[in-house]
C-alpha positions in Angstrom: 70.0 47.3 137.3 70.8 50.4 135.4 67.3 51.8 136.0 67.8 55.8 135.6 64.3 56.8 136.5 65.9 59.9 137.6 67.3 60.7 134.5 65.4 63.9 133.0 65.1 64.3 129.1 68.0 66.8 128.8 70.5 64.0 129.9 69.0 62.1 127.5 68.7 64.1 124.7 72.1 65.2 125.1 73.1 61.3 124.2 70.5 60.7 121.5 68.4 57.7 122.7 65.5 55.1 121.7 62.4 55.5 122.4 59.8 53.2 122.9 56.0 52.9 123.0 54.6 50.3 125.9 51.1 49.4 126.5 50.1 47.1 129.3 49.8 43.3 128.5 52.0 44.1 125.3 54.6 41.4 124.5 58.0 41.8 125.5 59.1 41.5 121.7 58.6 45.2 121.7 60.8 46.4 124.4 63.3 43.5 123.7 63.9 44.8 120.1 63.6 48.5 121.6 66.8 47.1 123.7 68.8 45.2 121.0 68.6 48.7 119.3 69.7 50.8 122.2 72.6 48.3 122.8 74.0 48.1 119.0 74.0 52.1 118.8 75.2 52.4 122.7 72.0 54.8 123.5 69.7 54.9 126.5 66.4 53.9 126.2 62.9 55.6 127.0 59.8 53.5 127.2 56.7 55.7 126.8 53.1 54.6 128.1 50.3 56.4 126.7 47.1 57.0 128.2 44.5 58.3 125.2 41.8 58.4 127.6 42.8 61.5 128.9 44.4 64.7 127.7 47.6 66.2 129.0 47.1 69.2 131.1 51.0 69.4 131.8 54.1 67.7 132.5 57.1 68.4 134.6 60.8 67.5 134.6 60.6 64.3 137.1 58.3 62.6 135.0 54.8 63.3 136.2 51.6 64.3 134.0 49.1 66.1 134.9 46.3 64.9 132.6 42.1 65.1 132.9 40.1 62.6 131.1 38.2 63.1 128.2 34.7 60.9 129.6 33.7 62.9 132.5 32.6 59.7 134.1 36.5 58.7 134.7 38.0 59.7 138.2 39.7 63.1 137.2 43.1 62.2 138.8 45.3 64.7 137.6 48.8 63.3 138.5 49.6 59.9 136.0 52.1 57.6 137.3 53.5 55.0 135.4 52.1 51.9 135.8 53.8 49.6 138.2 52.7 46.7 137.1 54.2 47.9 133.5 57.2 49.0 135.0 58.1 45.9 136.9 57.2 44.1 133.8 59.6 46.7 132.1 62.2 46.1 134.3 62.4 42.1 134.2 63.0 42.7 130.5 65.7 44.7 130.6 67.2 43.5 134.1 71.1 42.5 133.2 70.9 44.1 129.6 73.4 46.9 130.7 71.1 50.0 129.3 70.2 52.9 131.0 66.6 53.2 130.9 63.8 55.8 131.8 60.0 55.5 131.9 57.9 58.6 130.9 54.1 58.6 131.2 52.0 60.6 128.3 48.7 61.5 127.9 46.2 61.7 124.3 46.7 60.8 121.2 49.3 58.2 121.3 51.4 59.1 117.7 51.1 63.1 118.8 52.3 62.4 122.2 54.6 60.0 121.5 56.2 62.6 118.3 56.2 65.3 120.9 58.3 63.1 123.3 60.4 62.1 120.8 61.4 65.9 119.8 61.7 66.8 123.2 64.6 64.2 123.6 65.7 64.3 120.6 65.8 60.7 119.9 67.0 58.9 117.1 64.3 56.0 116.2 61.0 55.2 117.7 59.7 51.8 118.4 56.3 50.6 118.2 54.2 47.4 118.0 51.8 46.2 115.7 48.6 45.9 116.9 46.2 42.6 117.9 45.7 41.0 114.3 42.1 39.7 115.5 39.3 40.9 114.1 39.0 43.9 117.4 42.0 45.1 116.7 42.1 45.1 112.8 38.4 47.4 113.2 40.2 49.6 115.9 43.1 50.0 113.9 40.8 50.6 110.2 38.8 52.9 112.0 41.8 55.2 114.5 44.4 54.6 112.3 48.1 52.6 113.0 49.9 54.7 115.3 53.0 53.7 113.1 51.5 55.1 110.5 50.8 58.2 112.2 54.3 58.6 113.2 55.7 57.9 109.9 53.5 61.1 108.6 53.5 63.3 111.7 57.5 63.6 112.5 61.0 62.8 110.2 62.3 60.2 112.6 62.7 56.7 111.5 59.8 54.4 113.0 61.0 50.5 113.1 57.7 48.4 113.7 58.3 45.1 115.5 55.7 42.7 114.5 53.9 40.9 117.6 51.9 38.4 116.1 52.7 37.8 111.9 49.9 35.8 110.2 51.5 32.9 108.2 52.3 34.1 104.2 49.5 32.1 102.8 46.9 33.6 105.2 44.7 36.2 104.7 45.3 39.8 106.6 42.0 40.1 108.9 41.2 43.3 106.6 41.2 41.3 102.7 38.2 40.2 101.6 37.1 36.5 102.2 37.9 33.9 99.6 35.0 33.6 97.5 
C-alpha cells in the first residue's frame, strides 16, 4: 500500500498531482480513472470529500477541518474526519496500483472548496463525477448547478468528467422535453 496519509500538501504540490473529488456511495469509476491519470503522468493522487453541509472554519497541515454546520439543528462537531468507511472503500481501489495517495476532508461549497484545494497543491487536473441521471439528481443538479461546471468557470485547471451512468444515444437526457 502506498497510502501517504501523512503526506502534507507542500510535498505534493511540489510534485504536481491529481486531484479528485469523492462522495460516499460514488462508483469506483471515478477514483479508478482519477488513478489511470496519476499513473500515465507519474503524479500522486489526492481524493477530496466535501461536506456542503457545513462551512469551513479552518484547516491545518495534518488534514483536519474544523468546520460548523450551516442548519443549526446538526451536531456542531468542529473537527471533520474523513470518512472511514470512504477511505477503506478508497483504499481497496487503489490497493496494488503503486500511487501515492492522500485523503483531504473540505467543507462548503464543493466547486469553491474543491478550486481552493486544488491551488493550494497546485495540481495539474481535477477529477469529478457526473451526477445521478434520475430525475433527483437531474432537479438538484438544474437547480445547484454541475460542480464540473463550476470548476470549469471558477479556476484555469483542466476538469476531466468521468461519466458514471451514460444514458444510451437514442434516449432522452432526464432534463429534454418528453416526446410529444
Amino acid at each position: 500500500m502506498v497510502h501517504t496519509r501523512g503526506m502534507n500538501g507542500n510535498e505534493i504540490a511540489g510534485r504536481g498531482g491529481i486531484l479528485a473529488a469523492v462522495v460516499p456511495g460514488q462508483p469506483a469509476a471515478v477514483v479508478e480513472a482519477a488513478a489511470r491519470l496519476a499513473g500515465d503522468l507519474g503524479l500522486p493522487l489526492v481524493c477530496a470529500n466535501v461536506d456542503p453541509d457545513r462551512y469551513l472554519v479552518s484547516s491545518y497541515v495534518d488534514g483536519t477541518v474544523v468546520a460548523l454546520p450551516y442548519d443549526p439543528d446538526l451536531p456542531e462537531t468542529e473537527e471533520e474526519r474523513f470518512d472511514p468507511e470512504l477511505e477503506a472503500h478508497i483504499q481497496s481501489i487503489l490497493e496494488g496500483r503503486g500511487i501515492p495517495y492522500s485523503l483531504k476532508q473540505l467543507a462548503g461549497d464543493p466547486a469553491w472548496a474543491l478550486a481552493r484545494l486544488a491551488d493550494e497543491l497546485d495540481v495539474r487536473y481535477i477529477v469529478v463525477g457526473t451526477r445521478d441521471a434520475g430525475l433527483r439528481g437531474s432537479l438538484r443538479e438544474f437547480f445547484n448547478g454541475s460542480v464540473a461546471v463550476h470548476l470549469a468557470h471558477r479556476q484555469h485547471r483542466p476538469v476531466v468528467v468521468v461519466p458514471l451512468n451514460p444514458m444510451p444515444g437514442a434516449q432522452k437526457l432526464p432534463w429534454e422535453d418528453p416526446p410529444v
